[in-house]
N, C-alpha and C positions, 0 to 999 in steps of 0.2 A: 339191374336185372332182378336181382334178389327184392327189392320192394313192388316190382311189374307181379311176380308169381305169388306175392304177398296178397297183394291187391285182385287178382284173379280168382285165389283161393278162397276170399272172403267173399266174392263177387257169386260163383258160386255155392257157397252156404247160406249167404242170404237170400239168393232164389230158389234151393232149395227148402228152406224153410218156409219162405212165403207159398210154398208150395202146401206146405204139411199144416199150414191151419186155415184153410180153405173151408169156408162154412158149408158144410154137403149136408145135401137134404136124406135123412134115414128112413120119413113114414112120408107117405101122402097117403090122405083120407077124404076122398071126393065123398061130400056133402050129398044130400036129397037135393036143394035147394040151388046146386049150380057152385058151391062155396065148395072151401077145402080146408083142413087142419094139417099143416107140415109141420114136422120136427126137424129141427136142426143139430146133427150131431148128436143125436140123443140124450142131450141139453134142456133146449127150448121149445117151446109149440109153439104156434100162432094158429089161432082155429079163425076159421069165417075169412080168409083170404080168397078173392075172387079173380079173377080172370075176365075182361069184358071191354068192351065197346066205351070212350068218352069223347068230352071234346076234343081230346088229341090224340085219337086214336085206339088201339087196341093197346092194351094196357093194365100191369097186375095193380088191383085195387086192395087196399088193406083197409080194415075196420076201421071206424069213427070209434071214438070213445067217449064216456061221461059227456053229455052236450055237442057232438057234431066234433070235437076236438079230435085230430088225427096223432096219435102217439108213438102209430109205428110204420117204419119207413121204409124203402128196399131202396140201399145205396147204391148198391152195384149193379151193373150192367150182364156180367156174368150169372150174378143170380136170379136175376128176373131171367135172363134167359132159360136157366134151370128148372124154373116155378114154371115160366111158359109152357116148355117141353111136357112135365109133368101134367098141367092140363090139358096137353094135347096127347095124351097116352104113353109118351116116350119117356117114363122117368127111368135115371139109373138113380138107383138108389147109395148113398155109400153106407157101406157093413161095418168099416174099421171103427172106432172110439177117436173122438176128437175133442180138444176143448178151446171150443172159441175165446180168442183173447180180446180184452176189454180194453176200451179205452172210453176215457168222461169226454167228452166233445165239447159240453156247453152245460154250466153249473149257474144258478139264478137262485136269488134270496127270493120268496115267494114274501114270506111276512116275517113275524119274528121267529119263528116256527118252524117253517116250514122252506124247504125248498125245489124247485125245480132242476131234474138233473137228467141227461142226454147223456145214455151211454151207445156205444158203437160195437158191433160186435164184428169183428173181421173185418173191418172195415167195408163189409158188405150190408150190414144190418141194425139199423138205431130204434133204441125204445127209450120213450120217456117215463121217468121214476120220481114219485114224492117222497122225498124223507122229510117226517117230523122227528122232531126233537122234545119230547115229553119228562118230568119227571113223578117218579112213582116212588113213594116209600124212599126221598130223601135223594133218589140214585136215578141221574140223566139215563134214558135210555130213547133209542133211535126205533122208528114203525118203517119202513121202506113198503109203498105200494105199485104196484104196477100198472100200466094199460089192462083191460078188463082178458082182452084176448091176446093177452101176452100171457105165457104158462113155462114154469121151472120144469123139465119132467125128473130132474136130478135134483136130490137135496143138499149135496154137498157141492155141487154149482150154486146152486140156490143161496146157500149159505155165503159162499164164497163169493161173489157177486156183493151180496147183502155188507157184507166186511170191507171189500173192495171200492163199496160210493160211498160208506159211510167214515172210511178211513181220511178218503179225496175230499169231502163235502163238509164233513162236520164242522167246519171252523166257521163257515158264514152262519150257523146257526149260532 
């Protein structure tokens, strides 16, 4: 009995917390152009997210990057339906401060250099990141770049983030 109310107890704090980092959209900025800039959490942006017609359907479209390359992704089904609503005029916005938690999904040796690395954000949202491996004035130091329209709007996320692949990553360089 005593390990049943054990197991309950935890059963609920784990869905409540998966509650509390839920990636909520804070800005939408409907574009001239039919596009959009969302924030996440007042975190992240993504600008030039689209909304539109393909071959399967009606469906959120996120930018190409560098070469036709696609870097960033919409995992969830909850969130696209968020970003949908939003351009369909229905957005709620969330007010509260959130900090989406990270996770590496898929880390790749690029060259001797350089690597390619896939982070997840709430498990609703993935960007791909290069870090090189440079040295300057004797002393290793790491560049971390992002997809073009992918955007930190916080620097101590920013930072944090930057610490957090470079922590995960650095050994295959």
């Amino acid at each position: 009995m005593f390990l049943l109310k054990r197991i309950a107890v935890f059963l609920c704090l784990f869905m409540f917390c998966g509650a509390a980092y839920a990636l909520g959209i804070s800005a939408f900025e409907k574009e001239d152009d039919g596009e959009a800039s969302i924030t996440f959490c007042n975190k992240i942006k993504i600008i030039n997210i689209a909304y539109g017609t393909s071959s399967y359907g009606w469906q959120i479209i996120t930018p190409l990057d560098y070469g036709g390359y696609k870097n960033i992704f919409i995992e969830s089904e909850d969130l696209a339906t968020k970003i949908k609503s939003c351009f369909q005029g229905e957005c709620s916005l969330v007010k509260k401060q959130c900090k989406p938690r990270r996770e590496i999904i898929f880390s790749k040796k690029v060259n001797d250099n350089t690597a390619l690395v896939k982070v997840k954000f709430d498990n609703a949202l993935t960007a791909v990141f290069f870090l090189s491996k440079y040295i300057k004035n004797g002393k290793v130091s790491y560049r971390l770049k992002n997809a073009m329209d992918f955007k930190f709007t916080d620097e101590k996320y920013r930072k944090d983030t930057r610490s957090f692949i470079i922590k995960y990553t650095k050994a295959l360089l």
